[in-house]
NUKOLLO-874918 format. One record per atom (N, C-alpha, C): x, y, z. Coordinates in steps of 0.2 Angstrom, whole numbers, padded with zeros to 4 digits, always signed. Layout:
XYZ ...
***
This chain:
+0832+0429+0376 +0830+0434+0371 +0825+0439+0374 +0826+0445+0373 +0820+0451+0376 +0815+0451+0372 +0809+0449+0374 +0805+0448+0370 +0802+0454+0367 +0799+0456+0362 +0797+0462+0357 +0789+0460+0358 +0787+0468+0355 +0782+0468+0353 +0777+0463+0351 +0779+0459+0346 +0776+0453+0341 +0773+0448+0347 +0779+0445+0349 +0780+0438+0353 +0777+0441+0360 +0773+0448+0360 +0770+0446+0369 +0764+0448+0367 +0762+0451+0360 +0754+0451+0358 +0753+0445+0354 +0756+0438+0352 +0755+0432+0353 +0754+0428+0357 +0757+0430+0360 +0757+0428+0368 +0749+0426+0371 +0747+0434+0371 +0742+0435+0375 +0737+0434+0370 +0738+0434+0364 +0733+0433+0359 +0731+0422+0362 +0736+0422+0364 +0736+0412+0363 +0732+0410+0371 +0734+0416+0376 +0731+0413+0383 +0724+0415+0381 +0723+0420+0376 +0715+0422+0377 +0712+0415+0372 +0714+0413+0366 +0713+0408+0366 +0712+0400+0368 +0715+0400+0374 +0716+0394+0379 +0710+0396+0381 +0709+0403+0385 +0704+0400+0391 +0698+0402+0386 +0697+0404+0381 +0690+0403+0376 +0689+0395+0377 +0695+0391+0373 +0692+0385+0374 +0691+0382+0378 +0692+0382+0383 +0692+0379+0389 +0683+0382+0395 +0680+0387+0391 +0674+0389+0393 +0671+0385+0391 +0664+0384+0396 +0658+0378+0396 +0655+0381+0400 +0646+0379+0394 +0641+0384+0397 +0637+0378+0401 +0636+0381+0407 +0633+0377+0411 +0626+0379+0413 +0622+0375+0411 +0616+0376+0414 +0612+0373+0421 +0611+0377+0425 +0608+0375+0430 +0600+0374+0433 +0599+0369+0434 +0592+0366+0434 +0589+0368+0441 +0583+0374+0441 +0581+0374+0448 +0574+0371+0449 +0575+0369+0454 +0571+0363+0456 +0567+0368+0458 +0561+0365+0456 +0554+0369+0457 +0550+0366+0464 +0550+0368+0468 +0545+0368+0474 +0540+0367+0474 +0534+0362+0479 +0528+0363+0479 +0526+0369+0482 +0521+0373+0475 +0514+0378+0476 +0514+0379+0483 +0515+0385+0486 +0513+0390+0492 +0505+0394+0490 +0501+0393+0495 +0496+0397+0494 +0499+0404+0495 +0496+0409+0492 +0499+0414+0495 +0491+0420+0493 +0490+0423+0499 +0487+0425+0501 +0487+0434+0500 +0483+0440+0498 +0484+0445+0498 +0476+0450+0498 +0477+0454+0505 +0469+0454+0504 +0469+0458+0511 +0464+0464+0509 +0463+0471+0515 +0456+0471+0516 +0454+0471+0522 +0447+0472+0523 +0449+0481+0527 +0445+0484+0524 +0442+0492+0528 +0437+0493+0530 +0436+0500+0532 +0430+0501+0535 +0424+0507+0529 +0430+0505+0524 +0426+0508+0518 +0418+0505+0515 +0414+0510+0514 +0408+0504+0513 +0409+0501+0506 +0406+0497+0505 +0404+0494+0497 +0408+0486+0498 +0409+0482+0492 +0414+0476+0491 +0419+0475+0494 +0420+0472+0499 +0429+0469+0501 +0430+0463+0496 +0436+0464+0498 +0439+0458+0491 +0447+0455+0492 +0448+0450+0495 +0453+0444+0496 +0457+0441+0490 +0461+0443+0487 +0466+0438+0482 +0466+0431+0486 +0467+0426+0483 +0472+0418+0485 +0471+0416+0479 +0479+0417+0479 +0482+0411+0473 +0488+0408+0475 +0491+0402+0470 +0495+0397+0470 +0503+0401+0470 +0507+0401+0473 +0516+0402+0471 +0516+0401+0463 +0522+0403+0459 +0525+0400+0452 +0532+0398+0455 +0535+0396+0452 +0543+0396+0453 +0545+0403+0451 +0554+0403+0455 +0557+0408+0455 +0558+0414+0448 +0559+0409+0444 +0561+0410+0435 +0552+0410+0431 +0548+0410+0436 +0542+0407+0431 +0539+0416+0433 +0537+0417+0423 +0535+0424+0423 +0528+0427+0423 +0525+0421+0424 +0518+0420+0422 +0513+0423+0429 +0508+0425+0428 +0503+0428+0433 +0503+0422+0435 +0502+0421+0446 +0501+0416+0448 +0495+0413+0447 +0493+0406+0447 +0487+0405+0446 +0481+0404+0453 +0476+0406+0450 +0472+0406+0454 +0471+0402+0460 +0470+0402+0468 +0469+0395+0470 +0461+0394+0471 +0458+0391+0464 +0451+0389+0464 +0446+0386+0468 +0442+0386+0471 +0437+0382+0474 +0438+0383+0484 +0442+0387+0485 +0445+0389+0492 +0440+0390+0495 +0438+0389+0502 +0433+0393+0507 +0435+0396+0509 +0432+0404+0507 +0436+0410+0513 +0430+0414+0516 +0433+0414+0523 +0429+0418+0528 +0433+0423+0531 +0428+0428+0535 +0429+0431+0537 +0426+0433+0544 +0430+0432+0550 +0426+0431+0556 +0428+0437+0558 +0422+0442+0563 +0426+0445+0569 +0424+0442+0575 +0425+0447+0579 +0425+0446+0587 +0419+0446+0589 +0412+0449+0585 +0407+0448+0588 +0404+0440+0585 +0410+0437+0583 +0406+0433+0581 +0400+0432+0573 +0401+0437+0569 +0398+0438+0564 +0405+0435+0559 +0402+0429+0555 +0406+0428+0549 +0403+0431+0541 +0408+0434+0537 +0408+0436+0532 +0410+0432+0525 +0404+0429+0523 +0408+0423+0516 +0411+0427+0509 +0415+0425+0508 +0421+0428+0503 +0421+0423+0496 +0416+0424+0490 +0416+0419+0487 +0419+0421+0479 +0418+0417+0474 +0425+0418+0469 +0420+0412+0463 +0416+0416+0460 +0412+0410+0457 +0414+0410+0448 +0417+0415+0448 +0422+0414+0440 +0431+0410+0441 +0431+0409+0446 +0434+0403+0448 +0443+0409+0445 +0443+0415+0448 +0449+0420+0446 +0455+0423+0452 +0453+0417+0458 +0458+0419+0463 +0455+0427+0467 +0451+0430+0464 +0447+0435+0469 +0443+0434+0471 +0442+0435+0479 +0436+0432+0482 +0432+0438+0485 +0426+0438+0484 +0423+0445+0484 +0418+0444+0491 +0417+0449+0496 +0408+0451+0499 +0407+0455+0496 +0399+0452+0496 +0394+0460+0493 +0392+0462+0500 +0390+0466+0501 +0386+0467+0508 +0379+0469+0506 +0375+0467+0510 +0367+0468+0508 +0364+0473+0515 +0360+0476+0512 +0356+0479+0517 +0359+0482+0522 +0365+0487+0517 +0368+0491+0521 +0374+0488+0524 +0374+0483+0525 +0380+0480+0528 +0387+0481+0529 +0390+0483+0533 +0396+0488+0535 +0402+0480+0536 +0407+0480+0533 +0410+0474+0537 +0415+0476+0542 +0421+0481+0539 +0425+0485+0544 +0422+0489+0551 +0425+0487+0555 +0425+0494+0560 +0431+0495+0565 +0432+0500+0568 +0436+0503+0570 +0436+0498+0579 +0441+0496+0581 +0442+0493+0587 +0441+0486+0586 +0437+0482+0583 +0435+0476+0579 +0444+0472+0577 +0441+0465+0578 +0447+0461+0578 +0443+0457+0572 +0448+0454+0570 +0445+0449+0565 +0451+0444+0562 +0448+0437+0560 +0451+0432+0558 +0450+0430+0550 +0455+0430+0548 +0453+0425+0540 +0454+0420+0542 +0451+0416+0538 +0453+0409+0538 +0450+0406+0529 +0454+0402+0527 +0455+0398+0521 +0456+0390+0520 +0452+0388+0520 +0451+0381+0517 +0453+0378+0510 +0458+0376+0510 +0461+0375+0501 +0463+0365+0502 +0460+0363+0496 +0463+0356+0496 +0466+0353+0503 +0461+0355+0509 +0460+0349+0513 +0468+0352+0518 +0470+0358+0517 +0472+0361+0520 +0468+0368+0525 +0471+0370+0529 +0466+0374+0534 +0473+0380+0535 +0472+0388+0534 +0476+0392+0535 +0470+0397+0537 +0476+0402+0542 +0471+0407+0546 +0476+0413+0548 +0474+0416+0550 +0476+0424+0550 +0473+0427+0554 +0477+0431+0557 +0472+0439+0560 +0477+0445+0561 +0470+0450+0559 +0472+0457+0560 +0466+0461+0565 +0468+0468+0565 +0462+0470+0570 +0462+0478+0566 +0458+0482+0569 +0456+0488+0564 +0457+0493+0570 +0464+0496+0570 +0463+0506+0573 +0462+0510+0570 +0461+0515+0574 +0459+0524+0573 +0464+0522+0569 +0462+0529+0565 +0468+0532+0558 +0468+0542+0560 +0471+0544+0558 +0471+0553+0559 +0471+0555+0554 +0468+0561+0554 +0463+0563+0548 +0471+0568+0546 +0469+0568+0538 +0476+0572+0534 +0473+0578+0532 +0477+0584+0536 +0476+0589+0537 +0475+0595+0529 +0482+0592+0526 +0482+0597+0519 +0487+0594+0517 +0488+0597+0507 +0491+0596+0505 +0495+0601+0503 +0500+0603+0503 +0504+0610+0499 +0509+0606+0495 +0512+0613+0491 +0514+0610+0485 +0520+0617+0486 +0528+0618+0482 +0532+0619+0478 +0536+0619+0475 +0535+0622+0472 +0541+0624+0465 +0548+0619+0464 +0548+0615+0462 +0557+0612+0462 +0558+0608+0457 +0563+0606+0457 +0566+0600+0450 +0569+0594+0454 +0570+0591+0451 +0574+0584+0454 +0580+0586+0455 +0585+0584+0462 +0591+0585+0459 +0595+0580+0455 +0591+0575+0454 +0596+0571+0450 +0594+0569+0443 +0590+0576+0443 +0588+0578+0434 +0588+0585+0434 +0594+0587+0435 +0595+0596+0434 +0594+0598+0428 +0593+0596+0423 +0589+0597+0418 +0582+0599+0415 +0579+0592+0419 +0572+0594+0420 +0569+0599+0420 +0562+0600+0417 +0558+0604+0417 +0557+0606+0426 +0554+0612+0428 +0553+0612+0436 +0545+0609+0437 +0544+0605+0440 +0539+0603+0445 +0537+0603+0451 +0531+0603+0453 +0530+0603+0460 +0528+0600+0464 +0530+0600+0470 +0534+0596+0474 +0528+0595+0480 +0525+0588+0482 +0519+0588+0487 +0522+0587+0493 +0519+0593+0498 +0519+0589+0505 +0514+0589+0508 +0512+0582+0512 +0506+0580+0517 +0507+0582+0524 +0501+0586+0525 +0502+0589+0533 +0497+0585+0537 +0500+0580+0541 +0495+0578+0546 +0500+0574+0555 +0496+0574+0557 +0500+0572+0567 +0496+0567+0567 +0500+0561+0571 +0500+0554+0574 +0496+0555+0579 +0492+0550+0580 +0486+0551+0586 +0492+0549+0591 +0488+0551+0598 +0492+0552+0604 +0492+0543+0605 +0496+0540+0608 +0497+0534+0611 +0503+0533+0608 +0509+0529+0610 +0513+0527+0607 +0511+0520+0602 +0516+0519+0597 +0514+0512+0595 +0511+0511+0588 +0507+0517+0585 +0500+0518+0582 +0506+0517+0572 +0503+0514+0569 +0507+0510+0563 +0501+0513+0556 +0504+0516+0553 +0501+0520+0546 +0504+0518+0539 +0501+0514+0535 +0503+0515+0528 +0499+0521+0521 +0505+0524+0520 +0500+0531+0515 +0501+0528+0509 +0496+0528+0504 +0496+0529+0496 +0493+0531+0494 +0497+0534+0487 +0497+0538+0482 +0494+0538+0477 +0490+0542+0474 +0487+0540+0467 +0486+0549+0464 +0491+0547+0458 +0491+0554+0453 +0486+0553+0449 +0483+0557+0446 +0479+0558+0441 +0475+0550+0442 +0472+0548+0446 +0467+0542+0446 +0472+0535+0446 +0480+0535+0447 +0480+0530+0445 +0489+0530+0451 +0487+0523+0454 +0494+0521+0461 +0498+0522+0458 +0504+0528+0464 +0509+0526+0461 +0511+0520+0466 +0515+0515+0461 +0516+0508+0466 +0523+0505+0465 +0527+0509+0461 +0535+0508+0461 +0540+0506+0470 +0545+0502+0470 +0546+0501+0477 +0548+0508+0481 +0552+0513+0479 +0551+0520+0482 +0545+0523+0485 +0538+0522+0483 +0532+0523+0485 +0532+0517+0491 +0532+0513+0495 +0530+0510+0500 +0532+0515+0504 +0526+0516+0507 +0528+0521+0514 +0523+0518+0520 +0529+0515+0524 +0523+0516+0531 +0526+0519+0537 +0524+0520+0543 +0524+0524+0549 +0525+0521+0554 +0529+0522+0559 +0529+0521+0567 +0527+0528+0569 +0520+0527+0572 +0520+0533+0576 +0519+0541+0567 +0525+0544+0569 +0526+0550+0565 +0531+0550+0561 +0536+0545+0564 +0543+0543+0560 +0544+0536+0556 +0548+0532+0555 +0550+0529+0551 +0552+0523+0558 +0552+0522+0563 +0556+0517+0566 +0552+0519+0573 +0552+0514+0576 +0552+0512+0584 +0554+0517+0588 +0560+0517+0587 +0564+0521+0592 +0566+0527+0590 +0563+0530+0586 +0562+0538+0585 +0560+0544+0590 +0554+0540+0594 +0550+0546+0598 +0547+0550+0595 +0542+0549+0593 +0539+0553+0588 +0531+0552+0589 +0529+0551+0593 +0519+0549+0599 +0518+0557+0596 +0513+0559+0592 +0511+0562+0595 +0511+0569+0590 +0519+0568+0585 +0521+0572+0583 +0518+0573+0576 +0518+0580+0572 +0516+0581+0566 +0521+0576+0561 +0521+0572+0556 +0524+0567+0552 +0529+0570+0549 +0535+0566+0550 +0542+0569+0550 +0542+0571+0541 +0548+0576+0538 +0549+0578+0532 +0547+0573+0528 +0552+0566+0529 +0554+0564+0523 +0546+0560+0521 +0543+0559+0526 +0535+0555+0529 +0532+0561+0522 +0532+0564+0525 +0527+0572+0520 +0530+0572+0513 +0535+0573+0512 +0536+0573+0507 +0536+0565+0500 +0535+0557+0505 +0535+0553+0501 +0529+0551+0495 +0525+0556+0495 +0520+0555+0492 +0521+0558+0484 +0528+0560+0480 +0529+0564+0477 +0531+0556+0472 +0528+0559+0466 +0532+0553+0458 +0538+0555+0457 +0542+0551+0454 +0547+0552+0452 +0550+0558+0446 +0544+0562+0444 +0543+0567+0439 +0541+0574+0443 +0538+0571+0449 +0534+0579+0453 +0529+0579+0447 +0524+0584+0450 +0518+0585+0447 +0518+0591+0443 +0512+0591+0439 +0512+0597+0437 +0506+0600+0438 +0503+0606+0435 +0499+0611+0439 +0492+0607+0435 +0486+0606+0437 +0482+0605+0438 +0483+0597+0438 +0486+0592+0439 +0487+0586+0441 +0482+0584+0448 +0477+0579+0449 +0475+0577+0452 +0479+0572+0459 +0480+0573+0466 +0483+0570+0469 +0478+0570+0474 +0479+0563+0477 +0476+0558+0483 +0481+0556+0485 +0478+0555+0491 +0483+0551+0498 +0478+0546+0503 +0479+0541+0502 +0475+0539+0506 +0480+0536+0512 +0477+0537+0518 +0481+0535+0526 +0478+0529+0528 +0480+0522+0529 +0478+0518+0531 +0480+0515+0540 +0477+0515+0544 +0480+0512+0548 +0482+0505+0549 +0487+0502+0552 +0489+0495+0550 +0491+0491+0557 +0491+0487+0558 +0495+0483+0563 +0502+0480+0562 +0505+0481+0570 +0511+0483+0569 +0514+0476+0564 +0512+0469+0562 +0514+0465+0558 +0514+0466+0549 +0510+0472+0550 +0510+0473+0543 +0516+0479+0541 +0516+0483+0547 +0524+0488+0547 +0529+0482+0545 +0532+0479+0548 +0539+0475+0547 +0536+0471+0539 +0533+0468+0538 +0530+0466+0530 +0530+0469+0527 +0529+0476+0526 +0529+0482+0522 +0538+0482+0521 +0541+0483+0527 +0549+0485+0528 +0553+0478+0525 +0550+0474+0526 +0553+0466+0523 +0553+0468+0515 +0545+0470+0514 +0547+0470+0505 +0548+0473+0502 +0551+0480+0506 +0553+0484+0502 +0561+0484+0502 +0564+0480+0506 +0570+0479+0507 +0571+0471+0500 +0567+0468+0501 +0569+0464+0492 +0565+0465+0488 +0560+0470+0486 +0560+0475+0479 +0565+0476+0477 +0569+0479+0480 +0576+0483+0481 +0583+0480+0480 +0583+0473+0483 +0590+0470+0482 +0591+0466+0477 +0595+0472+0475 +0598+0470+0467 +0606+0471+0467 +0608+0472+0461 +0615+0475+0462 +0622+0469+0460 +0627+0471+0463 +0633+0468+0466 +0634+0465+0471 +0631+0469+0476 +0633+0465+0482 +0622+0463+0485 +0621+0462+0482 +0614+0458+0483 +0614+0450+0487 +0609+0453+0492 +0609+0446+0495 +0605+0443+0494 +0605+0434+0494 +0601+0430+0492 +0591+0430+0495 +0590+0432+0488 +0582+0432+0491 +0578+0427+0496 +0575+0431+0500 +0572+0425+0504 +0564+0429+0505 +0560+0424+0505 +0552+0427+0507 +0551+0430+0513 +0546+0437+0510 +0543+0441+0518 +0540+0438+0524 +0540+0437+0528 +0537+0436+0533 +0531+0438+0534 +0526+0431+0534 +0517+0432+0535 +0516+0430+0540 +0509+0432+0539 +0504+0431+0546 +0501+0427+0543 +0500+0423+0537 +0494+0419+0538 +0500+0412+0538 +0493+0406+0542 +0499+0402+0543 +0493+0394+0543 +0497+0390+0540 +0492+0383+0541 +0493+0381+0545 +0486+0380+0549 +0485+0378+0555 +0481+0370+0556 +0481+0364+0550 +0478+0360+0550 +0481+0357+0556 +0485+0357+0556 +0489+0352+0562 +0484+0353+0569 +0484+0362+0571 +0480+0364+0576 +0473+0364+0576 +0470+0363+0570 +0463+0361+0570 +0460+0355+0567 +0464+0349+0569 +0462+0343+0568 +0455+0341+0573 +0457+0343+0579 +0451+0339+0584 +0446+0346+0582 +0445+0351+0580 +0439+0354+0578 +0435+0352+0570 +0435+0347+0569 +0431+0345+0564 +0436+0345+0558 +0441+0347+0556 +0448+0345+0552 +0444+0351+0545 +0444+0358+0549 +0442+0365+0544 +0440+0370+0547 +0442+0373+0546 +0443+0382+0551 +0436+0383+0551 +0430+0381+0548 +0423+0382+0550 +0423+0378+0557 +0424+0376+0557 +0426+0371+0565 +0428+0373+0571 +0433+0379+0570 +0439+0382+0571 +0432+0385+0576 +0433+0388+0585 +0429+0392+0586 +0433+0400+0589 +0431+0402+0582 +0435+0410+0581 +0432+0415+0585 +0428+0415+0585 +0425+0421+0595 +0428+0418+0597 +0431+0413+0601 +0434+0411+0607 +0440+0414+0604 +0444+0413+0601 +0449+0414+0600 +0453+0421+0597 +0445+0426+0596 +0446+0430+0595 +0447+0434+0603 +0441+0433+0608 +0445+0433+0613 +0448+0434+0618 +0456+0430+0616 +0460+0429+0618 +0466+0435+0614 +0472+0434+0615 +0476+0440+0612 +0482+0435+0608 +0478+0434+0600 +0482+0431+0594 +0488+0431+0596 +0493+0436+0598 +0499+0438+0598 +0501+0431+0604 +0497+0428+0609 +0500+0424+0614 +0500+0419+0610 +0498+0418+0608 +0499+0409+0605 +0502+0411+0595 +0507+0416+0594 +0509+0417+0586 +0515+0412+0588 +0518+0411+0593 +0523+0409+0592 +0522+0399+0591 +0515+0398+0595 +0513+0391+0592 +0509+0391+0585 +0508+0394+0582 +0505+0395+0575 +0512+0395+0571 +0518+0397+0571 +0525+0400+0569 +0528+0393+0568 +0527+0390+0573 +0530+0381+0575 +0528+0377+0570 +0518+0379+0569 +0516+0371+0566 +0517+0375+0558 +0518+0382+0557 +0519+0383+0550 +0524+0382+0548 +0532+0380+0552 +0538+0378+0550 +0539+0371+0548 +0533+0369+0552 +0532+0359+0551 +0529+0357+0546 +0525+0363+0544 +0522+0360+0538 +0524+0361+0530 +0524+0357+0524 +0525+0354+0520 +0523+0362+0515 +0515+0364+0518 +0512+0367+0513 +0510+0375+0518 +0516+0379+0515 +0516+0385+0520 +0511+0389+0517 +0510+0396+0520 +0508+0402+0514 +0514+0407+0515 +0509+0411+0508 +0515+0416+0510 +0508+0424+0509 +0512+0429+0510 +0506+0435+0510 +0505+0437+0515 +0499+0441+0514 +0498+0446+0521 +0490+0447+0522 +0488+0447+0526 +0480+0448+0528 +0479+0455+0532 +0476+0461+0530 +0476+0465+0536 +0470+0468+0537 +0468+0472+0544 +0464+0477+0540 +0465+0482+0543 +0460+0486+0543 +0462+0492+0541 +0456+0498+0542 +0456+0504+0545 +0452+0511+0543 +0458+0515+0540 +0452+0521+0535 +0456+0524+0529 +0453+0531+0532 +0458+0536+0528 +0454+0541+0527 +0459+0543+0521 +0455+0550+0517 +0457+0552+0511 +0458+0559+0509 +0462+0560+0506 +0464+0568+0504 +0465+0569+0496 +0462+0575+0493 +0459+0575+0487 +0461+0582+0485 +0466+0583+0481 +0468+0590+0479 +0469+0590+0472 +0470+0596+0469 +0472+0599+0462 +0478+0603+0464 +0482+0601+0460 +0489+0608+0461 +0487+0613+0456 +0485+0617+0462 +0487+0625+0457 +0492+0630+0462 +0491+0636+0459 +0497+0640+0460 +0495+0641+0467 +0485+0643+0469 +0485+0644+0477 +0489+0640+0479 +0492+0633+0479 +0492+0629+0487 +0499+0630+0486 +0503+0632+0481 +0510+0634+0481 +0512+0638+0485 +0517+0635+0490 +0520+0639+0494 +0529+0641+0492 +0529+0645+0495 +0539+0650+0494 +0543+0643+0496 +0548+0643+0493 +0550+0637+0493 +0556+0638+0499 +0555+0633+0504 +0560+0633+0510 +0565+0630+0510 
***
């Protein structure tokens, strides 16, 4: 018999029925992992407070502010041998120095270690502090989004500043409109050299378009709007760390791959400072200062895959320098 209209919309009416009943919701239980200290924290050559985060991991699904890691010893050692104590007496996960009597902590060419003492675990870090190149100016034109052709027109910031001479030299720039960061994942910007990569060739060079122009919100600005840039220089582990997270800010979608953690520099070192008193006070950081961290990362890399209780985050530090404009119609230039 040739089937009719009736008999193939019951049909399909009876498979959509089958596999209704035949669905079962499954719920999936993710095993929660032990607490990662994770670490977040920039020393400069700015004067006044420095200030170190260290708090606890949450799990994956967990929405809640991480919780503080309370009662932690944090220091800060350079190369000359001067430790800086890092303390946290409202028990809030920010560990602060005051400086006294003028006290500068940052400076330019200065190497430095953190080091963290948390329940009988011992973790440690290093960064060191380069030149930075002063930013030259800021211009501004006339334009809309193209992908809000509708839009009111706004204007469009470019940053004019050149890579100090040497190859190698690492820059993170940030934004702040009207007093306040822009910090959405399209805003991370950082530099090799003048360009965006390694292999650019760009020593020396005034900073490429897309460089100049990433300082702009996704609105562009309007006229009497307040814009800052600050240029930070960075070491080259904080480049790839930067690149790592802005690449899983980012993955999402369809074809998204499995999230995995950034790669840090701080790392727990109990294992390696047992025979120094069993706590990075013990630890002798001018000696190790030094020496060139980078030769012994890969024995630091070993004993933080061995252990049970990793970190995660970044330590860096850093010279700033700053630029401070109003958009008005002088700094408008004819649009190119």
């Amino acid at each position: 018999m040739k089937p009719n209209f009736l008999t193939t919309s019951l049909a399909g009416m009876l498979t959509v029925l089958v596999l209704v009943s035949c669905e079962d919701v499954v719920n999936i239980d993710l095993a929660t992992g032990p607490a990662q200290v994770a670490v977040d924290g920039w020393i400069t050559n700015n004067e006044g407070p420095q200030r170190i985060r260290v708090t606890l991991t949450n799990g994956y699904l967990n929405e809640k502010s991480p919780p503080p890691a309370a009662g932690a010893v944090v220091r800060v050692t350079d190369d000359a041998g001067t430790v800086f104590e890092f303390t946290d007496p409202k028990a809030t996960g920010y560990y602060t120095w005051t400086p006294k009597n003028n006290e500068k902590l940052g400076k330019v060419g200065r190497k430095y270690y953190l080091t963290v003492d948390y329940k009988g675990q011992s973790y440690l870090a290093f960064s060191e502090i380069k030149n930075v190149p002063k930013l030259d100016s800021i211009t501004f034109e006339k334009d809309r989004r193209v992908s809000q052709p509708n839009a009111p027109e706004g204007y469009r910031a470019e940053l004019w500043a050149v890579d100090l001479k040497g190859e190698g030299d690492n820059y993170w720039l940030r934004t702040f409109r009207n007093g306040k960061l822009l910090n959405a994942p399209n805003n991370i910007t950082v530099l090799y050299d003048a360009g965006f990569s390694a292999n650019a060739d760009t020593d020396g060079f005034t900073f490429i378009r897309p460089a100049r122009r990433s300082i702009n919100p996704d609105s562009l600005y309007n006229l009497n709007d307040d814009v800052m840039v600050e240029i930070r220089s960075i070491p080259i582990e904080a480049f790839y760390f930067f690149q790592e997270l802005r690449i899983q800010v980012n993955n999402g979608g369809l074809f998204a791959s499995p999230p995995n953690n950034v790669s840090t520099n701080v790392f727990n070192v109990t294992e390696l400072i047992t025979q120094n008193g069993g706590g990075t006070n013990g630890l002798n950081i001018p000696a190790l200062l030094k020496q060139n961290p980078r030769d012994f990362l890969p024995q630091l890399q070993t004993i933080n895959g061995r252990s049970k209780q990793k970190a995660v985050g970044f330590f860096g530090a850093a010279a700033t320098n700053t630029i401070t404009v109003k958009v008005t119609e002088k700094l408008v230039r004819p649009k190119q």
